[in-house]
Biopython code that builds the backbone (N, CA, C, O; Angstrom):
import numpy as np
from Bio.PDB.StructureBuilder import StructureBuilder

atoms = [
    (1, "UNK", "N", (-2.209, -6.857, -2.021)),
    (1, "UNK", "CA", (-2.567, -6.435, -3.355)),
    (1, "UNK", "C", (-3.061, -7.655, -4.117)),
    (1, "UNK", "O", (-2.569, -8.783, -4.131)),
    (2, "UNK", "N", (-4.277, -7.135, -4.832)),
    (2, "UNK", "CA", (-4.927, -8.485, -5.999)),
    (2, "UNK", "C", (-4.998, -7.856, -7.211)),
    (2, "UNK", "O", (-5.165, -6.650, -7.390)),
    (3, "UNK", "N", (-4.815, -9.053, -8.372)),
    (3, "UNK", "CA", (-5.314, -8.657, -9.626)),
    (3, "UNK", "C", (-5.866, -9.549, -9.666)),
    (3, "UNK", "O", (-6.076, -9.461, -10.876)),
    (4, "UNK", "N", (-6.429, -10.589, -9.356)),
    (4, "UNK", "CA", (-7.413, -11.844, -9.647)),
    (4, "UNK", "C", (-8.937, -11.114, -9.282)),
    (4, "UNK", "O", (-9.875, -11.504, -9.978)),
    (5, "UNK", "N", (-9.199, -10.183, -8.335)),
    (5, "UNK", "CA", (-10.646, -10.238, -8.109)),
    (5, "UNK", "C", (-11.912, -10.575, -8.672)),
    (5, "UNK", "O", (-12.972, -11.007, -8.220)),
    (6, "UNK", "N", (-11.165, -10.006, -10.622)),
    (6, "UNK", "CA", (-12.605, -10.409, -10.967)),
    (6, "UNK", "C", (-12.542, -11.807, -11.344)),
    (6, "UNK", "O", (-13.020, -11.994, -12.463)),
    (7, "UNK", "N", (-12.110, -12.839, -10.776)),
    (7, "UNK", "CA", (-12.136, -13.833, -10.800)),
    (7, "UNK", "C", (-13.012, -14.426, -9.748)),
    (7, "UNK", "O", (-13.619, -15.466, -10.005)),
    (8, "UNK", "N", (-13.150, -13.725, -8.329)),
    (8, "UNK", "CA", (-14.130, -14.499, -7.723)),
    (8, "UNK", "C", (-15.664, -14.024, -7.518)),
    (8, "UNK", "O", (-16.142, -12.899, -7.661)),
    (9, "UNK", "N", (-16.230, -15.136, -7.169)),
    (9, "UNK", "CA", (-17.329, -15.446, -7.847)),
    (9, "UNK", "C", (-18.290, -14.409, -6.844)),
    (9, "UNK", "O", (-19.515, -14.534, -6.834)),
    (10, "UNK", "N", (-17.763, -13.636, -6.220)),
    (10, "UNK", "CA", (-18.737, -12.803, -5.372)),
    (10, "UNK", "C", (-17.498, -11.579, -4.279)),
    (10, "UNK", "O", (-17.123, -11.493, -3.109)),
    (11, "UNK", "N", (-17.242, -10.723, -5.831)),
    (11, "UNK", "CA", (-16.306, -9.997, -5.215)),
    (11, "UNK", "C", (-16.768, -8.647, -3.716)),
    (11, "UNK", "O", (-16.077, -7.995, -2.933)),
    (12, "UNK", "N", (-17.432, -8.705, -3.826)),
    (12, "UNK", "CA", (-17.862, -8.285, -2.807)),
    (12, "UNK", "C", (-17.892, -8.408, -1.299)),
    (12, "UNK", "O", (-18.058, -7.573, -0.411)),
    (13, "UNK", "N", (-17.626, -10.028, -1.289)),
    (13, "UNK", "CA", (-17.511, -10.223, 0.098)),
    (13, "UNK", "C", (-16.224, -10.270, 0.431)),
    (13, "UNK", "O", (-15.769, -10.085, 1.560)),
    (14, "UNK", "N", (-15.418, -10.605, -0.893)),
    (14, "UNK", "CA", (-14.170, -10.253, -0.696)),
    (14, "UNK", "C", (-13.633, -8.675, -0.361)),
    (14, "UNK", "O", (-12.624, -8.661, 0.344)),
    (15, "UNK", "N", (-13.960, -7.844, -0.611)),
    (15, "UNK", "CA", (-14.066, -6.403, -0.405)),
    (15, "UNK", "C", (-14.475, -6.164, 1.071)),
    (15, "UNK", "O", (-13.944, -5.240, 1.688)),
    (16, "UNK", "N", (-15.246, -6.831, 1.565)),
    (16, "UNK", "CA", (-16.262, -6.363, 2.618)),
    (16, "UNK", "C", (-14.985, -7.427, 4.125)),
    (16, "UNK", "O", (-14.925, -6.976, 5.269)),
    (17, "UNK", "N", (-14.436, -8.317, 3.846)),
    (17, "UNK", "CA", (-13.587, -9.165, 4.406)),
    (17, "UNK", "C", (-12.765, -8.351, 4.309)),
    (17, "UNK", "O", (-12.586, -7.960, 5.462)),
    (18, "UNK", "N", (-11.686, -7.456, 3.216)),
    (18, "UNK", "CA", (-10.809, -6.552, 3.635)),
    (18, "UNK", "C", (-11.233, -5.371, 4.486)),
    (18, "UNK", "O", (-10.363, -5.062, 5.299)),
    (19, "UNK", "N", (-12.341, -4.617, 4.527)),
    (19, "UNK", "CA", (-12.563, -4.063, 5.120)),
    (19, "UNK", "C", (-12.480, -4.736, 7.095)),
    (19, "UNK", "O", (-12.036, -4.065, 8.027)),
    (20, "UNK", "N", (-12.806, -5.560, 7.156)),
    (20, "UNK", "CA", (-13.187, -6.250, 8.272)),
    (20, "UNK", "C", (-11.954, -6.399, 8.708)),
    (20, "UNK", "O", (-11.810, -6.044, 9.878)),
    (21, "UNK", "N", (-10.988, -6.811, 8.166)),
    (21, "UNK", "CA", (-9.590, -7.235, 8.930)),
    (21, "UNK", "C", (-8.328, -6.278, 8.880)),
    (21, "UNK", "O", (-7.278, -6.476, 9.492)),
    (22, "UNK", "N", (-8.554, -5.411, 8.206)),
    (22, "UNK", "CA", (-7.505, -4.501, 7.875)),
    (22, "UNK", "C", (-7.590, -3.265, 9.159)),
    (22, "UNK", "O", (-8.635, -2.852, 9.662)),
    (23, "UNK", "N", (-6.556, -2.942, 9.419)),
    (23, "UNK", "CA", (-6.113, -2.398, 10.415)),
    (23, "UNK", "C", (-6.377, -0.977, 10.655)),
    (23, "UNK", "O", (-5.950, -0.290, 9.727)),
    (24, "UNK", "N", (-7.033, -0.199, 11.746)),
    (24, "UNK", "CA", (-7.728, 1.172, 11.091)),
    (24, "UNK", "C", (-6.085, 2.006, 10.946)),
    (24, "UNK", "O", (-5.059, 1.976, 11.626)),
    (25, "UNK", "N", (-6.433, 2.598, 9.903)),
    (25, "UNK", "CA", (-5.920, 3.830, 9.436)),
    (25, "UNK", "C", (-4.838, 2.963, 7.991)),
    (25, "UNK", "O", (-4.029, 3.599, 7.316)),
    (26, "UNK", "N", (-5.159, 1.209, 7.785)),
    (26, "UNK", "CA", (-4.086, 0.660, 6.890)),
    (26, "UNK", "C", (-4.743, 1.028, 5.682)),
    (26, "UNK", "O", (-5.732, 1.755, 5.583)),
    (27, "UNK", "N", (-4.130, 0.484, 4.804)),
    (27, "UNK", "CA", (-4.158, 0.788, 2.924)),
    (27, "UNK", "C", (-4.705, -0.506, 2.389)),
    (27, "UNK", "O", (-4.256, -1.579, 2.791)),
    (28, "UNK", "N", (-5.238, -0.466, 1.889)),
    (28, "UNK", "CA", (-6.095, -1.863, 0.647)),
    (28, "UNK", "C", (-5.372, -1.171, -0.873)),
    (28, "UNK", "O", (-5.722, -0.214, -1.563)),
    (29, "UNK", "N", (-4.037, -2.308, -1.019)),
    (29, "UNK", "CA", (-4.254, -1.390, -2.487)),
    (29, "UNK", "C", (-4.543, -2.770, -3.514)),
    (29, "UNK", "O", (-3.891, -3.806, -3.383)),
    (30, "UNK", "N", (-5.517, -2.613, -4.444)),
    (30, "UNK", "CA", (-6.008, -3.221, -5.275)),
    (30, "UNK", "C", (-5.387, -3.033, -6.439)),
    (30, "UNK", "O", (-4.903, -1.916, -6.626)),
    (31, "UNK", "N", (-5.288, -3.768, -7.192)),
    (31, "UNK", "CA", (-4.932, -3.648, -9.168)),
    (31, "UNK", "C", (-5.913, -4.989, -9.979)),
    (31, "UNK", "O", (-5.891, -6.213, -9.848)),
    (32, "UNK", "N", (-6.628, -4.171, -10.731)),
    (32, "UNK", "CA", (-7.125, -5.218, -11.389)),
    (32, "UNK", "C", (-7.587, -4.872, -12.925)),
    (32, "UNK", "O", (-7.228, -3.909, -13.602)),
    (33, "UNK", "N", (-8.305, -5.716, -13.208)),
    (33, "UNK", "CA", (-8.647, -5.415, -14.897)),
    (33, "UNK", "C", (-9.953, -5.839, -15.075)),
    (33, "UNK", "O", (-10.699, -6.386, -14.263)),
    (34, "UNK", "N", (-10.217, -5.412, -16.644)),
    (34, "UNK", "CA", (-12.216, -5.370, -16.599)),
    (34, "UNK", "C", (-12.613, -4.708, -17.515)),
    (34, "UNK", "O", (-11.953, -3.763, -17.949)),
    (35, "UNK", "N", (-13.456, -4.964, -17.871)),
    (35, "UNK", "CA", (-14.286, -4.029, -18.774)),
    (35, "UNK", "C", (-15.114, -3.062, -18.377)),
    (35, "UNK", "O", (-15.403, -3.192, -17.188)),
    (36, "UNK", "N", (-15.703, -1.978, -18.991)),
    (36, "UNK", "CA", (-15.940, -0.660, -18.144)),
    (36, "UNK", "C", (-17.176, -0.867, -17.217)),
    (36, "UNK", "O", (-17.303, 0.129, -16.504)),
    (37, "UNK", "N", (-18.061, -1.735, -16.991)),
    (37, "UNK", "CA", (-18.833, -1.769, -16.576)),
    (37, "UNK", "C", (-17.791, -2.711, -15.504)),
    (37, "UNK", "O", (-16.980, -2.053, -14.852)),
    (38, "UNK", "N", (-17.797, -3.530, -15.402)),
    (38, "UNK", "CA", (-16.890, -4.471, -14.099)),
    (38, "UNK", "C", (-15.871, -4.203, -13.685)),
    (38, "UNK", "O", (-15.092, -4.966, -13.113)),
    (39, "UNK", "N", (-15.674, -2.599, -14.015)),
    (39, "UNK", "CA", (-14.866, -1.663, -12.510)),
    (39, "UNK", "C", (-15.183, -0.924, -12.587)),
    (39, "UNK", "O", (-14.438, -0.063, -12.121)),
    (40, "UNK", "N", (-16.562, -0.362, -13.215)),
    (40, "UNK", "CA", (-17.376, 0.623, -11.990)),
    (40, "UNK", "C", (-18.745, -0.482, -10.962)),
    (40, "UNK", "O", (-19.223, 0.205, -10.060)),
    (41, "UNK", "N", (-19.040, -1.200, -10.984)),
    (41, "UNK", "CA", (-19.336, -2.116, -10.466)),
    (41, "UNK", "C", (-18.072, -2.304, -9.095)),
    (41, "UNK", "O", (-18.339, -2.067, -7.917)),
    (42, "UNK", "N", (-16.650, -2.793, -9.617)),
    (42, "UNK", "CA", (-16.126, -2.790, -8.416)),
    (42, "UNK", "C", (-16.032, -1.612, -7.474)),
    (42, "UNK", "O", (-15.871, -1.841, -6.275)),
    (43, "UNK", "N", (-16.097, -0.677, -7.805)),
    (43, "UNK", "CA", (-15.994, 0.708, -7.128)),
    (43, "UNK", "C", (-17.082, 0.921, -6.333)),
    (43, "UNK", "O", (-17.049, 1.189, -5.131)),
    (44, "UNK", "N", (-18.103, 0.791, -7.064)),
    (44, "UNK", "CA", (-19.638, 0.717, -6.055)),
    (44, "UNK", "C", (-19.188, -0.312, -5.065)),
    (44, "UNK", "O", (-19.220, 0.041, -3.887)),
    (45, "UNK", "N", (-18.675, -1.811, -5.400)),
    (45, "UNK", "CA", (-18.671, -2.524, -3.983)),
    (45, "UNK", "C", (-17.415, -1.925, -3.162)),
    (45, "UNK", "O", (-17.649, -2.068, -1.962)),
    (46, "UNK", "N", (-16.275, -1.359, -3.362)),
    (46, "UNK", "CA", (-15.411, -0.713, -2.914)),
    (46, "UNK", "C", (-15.909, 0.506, -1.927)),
    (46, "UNK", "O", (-15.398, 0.608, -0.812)),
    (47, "UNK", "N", (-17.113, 1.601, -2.452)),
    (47, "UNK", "CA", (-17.415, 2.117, -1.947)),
    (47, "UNK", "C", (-18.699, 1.707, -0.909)),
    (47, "UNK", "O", (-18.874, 2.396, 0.096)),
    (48, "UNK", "N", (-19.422, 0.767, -1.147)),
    (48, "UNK", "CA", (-20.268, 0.239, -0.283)),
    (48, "UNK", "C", (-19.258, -0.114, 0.773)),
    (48, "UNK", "O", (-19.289, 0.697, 1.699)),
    (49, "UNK", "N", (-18.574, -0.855, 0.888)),
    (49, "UNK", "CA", (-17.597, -1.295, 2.110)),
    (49, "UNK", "C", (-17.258, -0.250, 3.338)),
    (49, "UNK", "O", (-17.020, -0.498, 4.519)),
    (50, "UNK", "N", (-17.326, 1.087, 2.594)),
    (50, "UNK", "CA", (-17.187, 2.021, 3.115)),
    (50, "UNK", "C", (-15.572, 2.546, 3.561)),
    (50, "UNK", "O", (-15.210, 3.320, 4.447)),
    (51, "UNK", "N", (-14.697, 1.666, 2.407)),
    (51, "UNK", "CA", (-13.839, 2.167, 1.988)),
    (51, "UNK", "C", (-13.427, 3.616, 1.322)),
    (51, "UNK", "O", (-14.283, 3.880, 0.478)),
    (52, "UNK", "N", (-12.443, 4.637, 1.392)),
    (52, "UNK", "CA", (-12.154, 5.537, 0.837)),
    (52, "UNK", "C", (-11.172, 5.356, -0.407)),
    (52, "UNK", "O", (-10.006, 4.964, -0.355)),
    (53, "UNK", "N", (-11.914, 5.733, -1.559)),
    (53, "UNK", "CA", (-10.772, 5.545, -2.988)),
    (53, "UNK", "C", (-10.118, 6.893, -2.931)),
    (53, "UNK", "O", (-10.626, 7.995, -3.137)),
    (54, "UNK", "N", (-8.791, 6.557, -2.584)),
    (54, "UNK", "CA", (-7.766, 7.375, -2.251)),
    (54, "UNK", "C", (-7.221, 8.088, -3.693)),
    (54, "UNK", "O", (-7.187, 9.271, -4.030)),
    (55, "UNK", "N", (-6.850, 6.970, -4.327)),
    (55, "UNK", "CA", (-6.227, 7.367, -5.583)),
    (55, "UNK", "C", (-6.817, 6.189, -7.011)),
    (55, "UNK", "O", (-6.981, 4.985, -6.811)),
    (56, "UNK", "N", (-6.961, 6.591, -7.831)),
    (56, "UNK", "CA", (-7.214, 5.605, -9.055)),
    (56, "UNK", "C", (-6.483, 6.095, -10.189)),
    (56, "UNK", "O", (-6.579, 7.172, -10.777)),
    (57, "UNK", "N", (-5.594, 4.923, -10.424)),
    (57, "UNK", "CA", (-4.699, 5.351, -11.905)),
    (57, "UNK", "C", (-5.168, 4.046, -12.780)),
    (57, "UNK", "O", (-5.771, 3.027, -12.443)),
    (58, "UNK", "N", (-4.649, 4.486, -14.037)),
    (58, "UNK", "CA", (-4.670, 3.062, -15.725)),
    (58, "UNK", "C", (-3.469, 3.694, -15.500)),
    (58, "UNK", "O", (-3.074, 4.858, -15.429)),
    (59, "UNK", "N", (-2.733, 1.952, -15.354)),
    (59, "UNK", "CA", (-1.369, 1.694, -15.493)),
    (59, "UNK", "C", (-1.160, 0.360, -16.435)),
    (59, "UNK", "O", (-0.356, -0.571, -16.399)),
    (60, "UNK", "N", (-2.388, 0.743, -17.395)),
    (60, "UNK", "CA", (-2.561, -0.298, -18.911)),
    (60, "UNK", "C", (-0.969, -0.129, -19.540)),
    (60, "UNK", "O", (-0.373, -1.192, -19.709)),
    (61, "UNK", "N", (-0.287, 1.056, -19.874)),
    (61, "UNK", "CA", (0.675, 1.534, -20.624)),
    (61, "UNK", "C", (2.262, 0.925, -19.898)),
    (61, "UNK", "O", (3.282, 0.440, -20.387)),
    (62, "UNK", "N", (1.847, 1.227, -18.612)),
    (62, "UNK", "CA", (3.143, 0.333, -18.048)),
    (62, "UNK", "C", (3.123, -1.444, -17.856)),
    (62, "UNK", "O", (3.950, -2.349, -17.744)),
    (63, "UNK", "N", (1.823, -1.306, -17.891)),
    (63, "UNK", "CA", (2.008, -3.274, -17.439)),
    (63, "UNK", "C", (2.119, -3.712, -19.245)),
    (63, "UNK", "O", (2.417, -4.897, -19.394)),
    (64, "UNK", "N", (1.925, -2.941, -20.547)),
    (64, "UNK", "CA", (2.443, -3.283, -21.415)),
    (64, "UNK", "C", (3.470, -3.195, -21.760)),
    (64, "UNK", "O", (3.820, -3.876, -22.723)),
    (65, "UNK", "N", (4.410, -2.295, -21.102)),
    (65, "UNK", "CA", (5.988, -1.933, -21.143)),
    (65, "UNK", "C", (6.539, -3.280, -20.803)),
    (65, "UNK", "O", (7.343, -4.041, -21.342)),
    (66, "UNK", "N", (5.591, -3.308, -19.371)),
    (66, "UNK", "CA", (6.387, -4.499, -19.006)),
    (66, "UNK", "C", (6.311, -5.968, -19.444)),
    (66, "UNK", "O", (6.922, -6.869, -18.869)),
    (67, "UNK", "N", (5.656, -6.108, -20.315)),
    (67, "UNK", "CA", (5.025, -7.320, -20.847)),
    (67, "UNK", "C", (5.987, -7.540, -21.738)),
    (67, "UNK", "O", (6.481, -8.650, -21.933)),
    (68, "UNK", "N", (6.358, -6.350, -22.414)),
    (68, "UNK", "CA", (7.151, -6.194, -23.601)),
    (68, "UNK", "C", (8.706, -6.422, -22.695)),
    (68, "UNK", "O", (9.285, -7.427, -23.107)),
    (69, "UNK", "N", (9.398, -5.761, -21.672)),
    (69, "UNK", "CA", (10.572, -6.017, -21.282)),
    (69, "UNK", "C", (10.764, -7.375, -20.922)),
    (69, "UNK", "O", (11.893, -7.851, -21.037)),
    (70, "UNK", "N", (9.664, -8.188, -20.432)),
    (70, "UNK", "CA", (9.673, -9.432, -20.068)),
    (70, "UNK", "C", (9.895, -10.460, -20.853)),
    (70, "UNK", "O", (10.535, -11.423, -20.430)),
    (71, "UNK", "N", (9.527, -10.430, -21.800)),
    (71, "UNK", "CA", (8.738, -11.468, -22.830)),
    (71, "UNK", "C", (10.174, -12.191, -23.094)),
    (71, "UNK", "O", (9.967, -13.373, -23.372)),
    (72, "UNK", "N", (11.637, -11.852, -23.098)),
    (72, "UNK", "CA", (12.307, -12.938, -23.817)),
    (72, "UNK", "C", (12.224, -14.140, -22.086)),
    (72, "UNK", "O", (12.026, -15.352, -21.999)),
    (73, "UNK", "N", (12.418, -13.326, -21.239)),
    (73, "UNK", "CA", (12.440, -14.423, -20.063)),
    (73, "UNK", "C", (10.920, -15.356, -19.651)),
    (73, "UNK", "O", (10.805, -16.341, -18.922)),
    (74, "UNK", "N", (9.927, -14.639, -20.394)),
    (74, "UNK", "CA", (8.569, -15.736, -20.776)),
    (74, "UNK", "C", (8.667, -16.972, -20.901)),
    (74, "UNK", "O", (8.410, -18.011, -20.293)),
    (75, "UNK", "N", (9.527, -16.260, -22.754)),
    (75, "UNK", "CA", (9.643, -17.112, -23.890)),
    (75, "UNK", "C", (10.674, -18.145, -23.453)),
    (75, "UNK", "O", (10.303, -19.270, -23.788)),
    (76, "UNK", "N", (11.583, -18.141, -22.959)),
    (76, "UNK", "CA", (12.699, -19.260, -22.484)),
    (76, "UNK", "C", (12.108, -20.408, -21.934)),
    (76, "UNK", "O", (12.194, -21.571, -22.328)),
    (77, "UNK", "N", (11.080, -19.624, -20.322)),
    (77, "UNK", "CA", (10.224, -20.416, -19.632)),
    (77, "UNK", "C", (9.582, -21.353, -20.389)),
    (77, "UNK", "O", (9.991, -22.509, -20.288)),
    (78, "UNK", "N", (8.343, -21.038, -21.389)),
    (78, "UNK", "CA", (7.418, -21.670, -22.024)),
    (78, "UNK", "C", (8.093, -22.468, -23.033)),
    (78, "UNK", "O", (7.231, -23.111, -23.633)),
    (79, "UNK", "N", (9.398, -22.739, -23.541)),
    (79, "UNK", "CA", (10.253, -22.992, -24.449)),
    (79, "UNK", "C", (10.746, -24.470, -23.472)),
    (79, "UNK", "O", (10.651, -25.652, -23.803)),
    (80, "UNK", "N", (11.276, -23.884, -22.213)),
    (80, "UNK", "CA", (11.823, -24.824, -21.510)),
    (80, "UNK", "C", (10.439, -26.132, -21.002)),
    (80, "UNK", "O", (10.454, -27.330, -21.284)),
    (81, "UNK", "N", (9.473, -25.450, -20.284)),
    (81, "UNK", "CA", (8.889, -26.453, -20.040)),
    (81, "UNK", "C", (7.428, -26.542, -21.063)),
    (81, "UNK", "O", (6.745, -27.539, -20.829)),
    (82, "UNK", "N", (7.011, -25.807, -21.921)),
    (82, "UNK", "CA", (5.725, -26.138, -22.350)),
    (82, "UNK", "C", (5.913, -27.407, -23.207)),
    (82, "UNK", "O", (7.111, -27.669, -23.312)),
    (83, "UNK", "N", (5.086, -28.306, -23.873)),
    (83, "UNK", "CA", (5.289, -28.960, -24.684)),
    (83, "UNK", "C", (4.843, -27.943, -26.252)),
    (83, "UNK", "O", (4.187, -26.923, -26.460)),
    (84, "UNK", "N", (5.581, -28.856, -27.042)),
    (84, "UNK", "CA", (5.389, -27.959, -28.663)),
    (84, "UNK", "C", (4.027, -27.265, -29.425)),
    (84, "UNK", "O", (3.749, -26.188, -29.953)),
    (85, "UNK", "N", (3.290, -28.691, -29.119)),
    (85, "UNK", "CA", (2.062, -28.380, -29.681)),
    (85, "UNK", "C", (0.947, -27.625, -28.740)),
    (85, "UNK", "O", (-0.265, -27.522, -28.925)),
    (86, "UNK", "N", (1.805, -27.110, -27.620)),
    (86, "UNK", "CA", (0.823, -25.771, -26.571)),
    (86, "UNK", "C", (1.439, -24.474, -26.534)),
    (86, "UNK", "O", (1.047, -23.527, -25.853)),
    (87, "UNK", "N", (2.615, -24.493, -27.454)),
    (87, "UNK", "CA", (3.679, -23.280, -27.372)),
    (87, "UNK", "C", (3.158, -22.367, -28.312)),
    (87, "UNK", "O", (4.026, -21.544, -28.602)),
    (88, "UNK", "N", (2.124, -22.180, -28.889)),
    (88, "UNK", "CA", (0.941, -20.894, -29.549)),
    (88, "UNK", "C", (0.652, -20.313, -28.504)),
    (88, "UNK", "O", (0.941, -19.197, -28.073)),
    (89, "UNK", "N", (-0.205, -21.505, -27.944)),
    (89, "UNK", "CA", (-1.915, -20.913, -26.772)),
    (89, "UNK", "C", (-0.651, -20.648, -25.231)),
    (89, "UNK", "O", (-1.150, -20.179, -24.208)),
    (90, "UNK", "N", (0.618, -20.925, -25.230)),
    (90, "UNK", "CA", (1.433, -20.454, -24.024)),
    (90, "UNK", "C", (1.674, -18.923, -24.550)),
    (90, "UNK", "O", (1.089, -17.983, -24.012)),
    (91, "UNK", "N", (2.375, -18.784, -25.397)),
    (91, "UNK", "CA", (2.501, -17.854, -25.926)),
    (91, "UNK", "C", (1.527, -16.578, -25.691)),
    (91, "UNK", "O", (1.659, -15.497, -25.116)),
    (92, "UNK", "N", (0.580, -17.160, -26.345)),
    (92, "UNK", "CA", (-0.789, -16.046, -25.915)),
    (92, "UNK", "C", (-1.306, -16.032, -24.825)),
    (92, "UNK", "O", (-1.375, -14.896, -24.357)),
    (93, "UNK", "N", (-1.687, -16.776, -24.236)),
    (93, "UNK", "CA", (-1.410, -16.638, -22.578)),
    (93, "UNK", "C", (-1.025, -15.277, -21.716)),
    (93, "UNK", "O", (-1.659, -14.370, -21.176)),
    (94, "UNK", "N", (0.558, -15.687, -21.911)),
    (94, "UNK", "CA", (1.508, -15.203, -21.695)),
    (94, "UNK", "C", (1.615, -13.679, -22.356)),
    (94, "UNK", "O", (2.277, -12.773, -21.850)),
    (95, "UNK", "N", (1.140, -13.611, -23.104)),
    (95, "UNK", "CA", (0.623, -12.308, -23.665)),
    (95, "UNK", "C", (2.157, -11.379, -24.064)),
    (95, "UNK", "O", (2.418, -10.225, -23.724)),
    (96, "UNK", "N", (3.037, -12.359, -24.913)),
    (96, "UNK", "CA", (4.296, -12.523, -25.687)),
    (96, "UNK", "C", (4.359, -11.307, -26.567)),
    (96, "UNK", "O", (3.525, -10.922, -27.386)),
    (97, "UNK", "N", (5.597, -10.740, -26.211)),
    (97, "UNK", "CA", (5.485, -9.686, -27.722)),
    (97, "UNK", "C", (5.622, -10.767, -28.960)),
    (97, "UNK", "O", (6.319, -11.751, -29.206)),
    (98, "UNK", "N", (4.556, -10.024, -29.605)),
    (98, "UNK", "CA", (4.727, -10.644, -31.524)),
    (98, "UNK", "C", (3.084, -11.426, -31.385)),
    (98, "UNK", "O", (2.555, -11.860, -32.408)),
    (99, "UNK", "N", (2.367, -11.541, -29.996)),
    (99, "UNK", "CA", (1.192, -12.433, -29.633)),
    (99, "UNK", "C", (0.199, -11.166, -29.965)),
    (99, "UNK", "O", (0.462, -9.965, -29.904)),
    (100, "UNK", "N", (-1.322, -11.974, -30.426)),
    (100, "UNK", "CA", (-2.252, -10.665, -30.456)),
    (100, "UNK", "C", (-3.186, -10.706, -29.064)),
    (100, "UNK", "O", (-4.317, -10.255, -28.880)),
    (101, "UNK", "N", (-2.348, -11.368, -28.217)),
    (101, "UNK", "CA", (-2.443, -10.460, -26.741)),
    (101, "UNK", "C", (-1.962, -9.374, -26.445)),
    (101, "UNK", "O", (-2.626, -8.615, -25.739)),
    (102, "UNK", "N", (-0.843, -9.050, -26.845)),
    (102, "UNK", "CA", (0.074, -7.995, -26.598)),
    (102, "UNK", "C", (-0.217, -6.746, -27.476)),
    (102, "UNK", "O", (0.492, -5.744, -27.379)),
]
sb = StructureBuilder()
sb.init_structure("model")
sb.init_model(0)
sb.init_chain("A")
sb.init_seg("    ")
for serial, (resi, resn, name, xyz) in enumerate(atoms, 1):
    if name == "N":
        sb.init_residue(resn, " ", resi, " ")
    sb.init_atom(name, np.array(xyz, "f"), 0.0, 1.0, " ", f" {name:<3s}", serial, name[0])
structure = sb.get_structure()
């Protein structure tokens, strides 16, 4: 499983490499994020691969649940090791309840 994809610089071959090594009849399960055009874009390269999209859910509502259940064990982290004057931009980052990431 990835959530970085749209991070590399030519997701496609990354797509086309899972296809290639994955085991017939195994599962590719993907999670990622994007704006509406750069995941239907991934889907076209998903489906070029000649992959089958089995299932597609937005699980936006739970990974904010969980952002929110998390956040005091974040906040300790970034408390413990950030230095002071980066403990905003950690914060937001980190996408902190009370942050206008969150």
């Amino acid at each position: 499983m990835t959530e970085s994809s749209h991070r590399y610089p030519q997701v496609e071959f990354f797509i086309n490499e899972v296809y290639r090594v994955l085991k017939p009849g195994g599962t590719f399960l993907l999670t990622d994020f994007g704006q509406s055009e750069e995941l239907k874009m991934l889907k076209k390269h998903i489906k070029n691969a000649q992959f089958e999209i089995v299932k597609e859910e937005n699980i936006t509502n739970e990974v904010i649940d969980a952002l929110r259940l998390s956040t005091p064990e974040r906040k300790v982290l970034i408390n413990k090791i950030i230095p002071a004057f980066l403990k905003g931009v950690a914060y937001q980052f980190a996408a902190t309840e009370g942050s206008t990431t969150l």
